[in-house]
C-alpha positions in Angstrom: 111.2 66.3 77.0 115.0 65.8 78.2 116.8 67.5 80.8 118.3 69.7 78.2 115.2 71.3 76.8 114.1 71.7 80.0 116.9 74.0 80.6 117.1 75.1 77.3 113.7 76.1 77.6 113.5 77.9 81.2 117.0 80.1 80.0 114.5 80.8 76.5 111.9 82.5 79.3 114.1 84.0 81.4 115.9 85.9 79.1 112.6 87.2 77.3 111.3 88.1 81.2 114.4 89.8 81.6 114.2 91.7 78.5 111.0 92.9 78.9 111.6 93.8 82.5 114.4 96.0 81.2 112.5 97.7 77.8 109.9 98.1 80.7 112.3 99.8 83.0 113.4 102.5 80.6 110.4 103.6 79.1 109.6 105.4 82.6 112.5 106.9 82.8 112.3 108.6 79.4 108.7 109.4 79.6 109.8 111.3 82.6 112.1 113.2 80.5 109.9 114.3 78.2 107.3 115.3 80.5 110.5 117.3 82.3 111.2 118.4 79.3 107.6 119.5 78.2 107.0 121.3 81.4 110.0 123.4 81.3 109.0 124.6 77.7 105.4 125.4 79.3 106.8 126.6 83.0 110.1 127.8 82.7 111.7 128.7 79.3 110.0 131.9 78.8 112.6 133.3 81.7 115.0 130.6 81.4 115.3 129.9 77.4 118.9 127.7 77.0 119.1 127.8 80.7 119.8 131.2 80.9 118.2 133.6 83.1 116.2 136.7 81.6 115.7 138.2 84.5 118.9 137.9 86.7 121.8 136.6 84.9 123.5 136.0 87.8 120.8 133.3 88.7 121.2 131.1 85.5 120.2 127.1 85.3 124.1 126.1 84.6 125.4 124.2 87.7 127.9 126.4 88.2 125.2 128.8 89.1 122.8 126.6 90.3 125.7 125.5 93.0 126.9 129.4 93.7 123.1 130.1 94.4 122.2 126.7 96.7 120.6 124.9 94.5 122.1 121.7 93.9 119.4 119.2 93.7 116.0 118.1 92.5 114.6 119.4 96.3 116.3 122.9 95.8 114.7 123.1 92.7 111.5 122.1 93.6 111.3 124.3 96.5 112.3 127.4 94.4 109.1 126.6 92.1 107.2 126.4 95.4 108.3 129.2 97.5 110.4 131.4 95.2 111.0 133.9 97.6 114.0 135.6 96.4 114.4 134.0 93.2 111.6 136.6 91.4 109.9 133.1 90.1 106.3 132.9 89.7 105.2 130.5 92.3 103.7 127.4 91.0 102.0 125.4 93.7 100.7 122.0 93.7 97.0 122.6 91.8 99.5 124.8 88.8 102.2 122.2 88.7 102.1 118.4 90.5 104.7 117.5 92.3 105.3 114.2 89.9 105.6 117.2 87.2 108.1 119.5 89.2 110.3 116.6 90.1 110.3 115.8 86.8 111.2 119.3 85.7 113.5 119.5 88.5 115.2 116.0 86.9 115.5 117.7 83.4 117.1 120.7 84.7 119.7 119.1 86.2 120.3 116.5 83.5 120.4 119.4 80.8 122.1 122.6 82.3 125.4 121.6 83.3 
């Protein structure tokens, strides 16, 4: 073998390592979404259905009212599902709803409601 198939050979394998490595990368990501998604329909639609708010409408899912209320990120949202306090939210805690699963909740809230 030449010089030239070497090369020829070791760009072949890198670009298939690289291209797995990236169809690898995004399938996490969009699993995550739809377990985000799936867990909102489960959790939180039934209050929140199209990000609105059933109960307060002051206190809906679009950023504008997310950011008016102080809840800007993935945390704030998370901690509202743990400690809902003033938010009228059932609570759901750990054993109810992982925290892999709230974060990803959390993650599709923000990516949806804008």
């Amino acid at each position: 073998m030449n010089c030239g198939n070497i090369h020829t050979a070791f760009v072949m394998v890198g670009a298939v390592g690289l291209f797995l490595f990236s169809a690898a990368g995004d399938a996490a990501p969009a699993a995550n979404s739809r377990i985000g998604e799936a867990g909102f329909k489960e959790h939180c639609a039934v209050c929140h259905a199209d990000g609105g708010n059933s109960i307060k409408q002051s206190k809906t899912l679009s950023k504008k009212d997310r950011e008016k209320n102080g809840v800007i990120t993935e945390k704030d949202i998370m901690e509202a599902m743990r400690k809902p306090g003033l938010w009228c939210l059932t609570t759901f805690n750990k054993e109810a709803l992982p925290d892999s699963d709230a974060k990803a909740i959390a993650e599709y809230i923000i990516k949806t409601f804008k």
